[in-house]
C-alpha positions in Angstrom: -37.8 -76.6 18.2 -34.4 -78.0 18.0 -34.2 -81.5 19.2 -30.8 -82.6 19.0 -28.0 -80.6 18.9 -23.6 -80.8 18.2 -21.1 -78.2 17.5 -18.3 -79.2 15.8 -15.1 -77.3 15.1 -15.7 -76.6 11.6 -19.9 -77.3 11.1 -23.2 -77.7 13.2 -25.8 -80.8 13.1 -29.1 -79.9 13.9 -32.4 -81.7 14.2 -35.2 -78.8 13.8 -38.4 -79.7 14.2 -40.7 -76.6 12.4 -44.4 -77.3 14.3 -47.8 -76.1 13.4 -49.0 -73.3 15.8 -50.0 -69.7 15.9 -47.3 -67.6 14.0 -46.8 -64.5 15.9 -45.0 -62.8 12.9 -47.3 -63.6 10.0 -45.1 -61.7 7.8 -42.3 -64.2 8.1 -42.6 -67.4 6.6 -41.1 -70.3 8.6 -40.0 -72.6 6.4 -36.6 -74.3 6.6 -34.4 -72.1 4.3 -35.8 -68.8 6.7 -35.2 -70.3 9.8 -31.6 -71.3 8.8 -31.0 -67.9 7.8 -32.2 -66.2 10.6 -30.2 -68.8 13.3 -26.6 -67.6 11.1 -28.2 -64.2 11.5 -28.3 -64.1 15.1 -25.2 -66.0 15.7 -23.4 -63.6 13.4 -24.7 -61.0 15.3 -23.8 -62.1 18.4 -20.4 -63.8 18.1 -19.6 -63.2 14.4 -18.7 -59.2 14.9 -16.0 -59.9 17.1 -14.1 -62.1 14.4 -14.8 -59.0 11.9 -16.2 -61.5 8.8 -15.2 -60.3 5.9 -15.6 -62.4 2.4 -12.0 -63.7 3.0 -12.7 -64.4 6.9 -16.7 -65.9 6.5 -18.5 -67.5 9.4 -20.6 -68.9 7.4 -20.9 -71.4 4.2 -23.6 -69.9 1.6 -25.8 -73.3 1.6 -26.5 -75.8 4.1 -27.5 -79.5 4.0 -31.0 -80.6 4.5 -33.0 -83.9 5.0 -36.5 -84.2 5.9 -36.3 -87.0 8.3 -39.1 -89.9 7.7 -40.5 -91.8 10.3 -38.8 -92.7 13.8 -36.3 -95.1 11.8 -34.7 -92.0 10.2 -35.0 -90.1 13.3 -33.1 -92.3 15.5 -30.5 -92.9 12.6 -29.9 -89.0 12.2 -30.2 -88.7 16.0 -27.6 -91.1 16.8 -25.1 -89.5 13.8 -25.6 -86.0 15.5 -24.5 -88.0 18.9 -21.5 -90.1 17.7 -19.9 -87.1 15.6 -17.7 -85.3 17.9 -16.3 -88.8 18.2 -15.4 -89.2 14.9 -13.8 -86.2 14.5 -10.0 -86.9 13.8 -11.2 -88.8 10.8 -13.1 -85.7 9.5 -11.5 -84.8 6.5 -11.0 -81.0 7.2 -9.2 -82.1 10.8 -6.2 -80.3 12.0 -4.4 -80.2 15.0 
């Protein structure tokens, strides 16, 4: 379940929230690292083709940033963050005009 959500020019912030229930593919494991890969999967799939990646032209980075987020403090915190960014953006450090 993604809870919050912001695409940015040059990176995504996400809050995923992986929940217990019935797995209907039990031959996938859905832990974070798999359902990272398989969300630049589909996007590349779906978008990606028409840019024609290549290893000079990449959609995506090889690693992402993760944080388990603890308690309702840290949620709001990272929640808020995800909500502010696209305001901050001119003083992102890979901004261009």
């Amino acid at each position: 379940k993604i809870d919050k959500f912001v695409i940015m020019p040059n990176h995504i912030h996400l809050i995923i929230q992986i929940t217990e229930r019935i797995n209907p593919f039990p031959t996938i494991n859905f832990n974070i690292s798999n359902v990272v890969g398989k969300f630049k999967a589909a996007v590349t799939r779906n978008v990606g083709n028409a840019f024609m990646h290549s290893e000079k032209n990449q959609i995506w980075q090889r690693s992402f940033h993760d944080h388990i987020i603890r308690g309702e403090n840290d949620y709001l915190k990272i929640w808020n963050y995800i909500d502010t960014n696209p305001q901050k953006w001119k003083d992102d450090c890979f901004y261009t005009e």
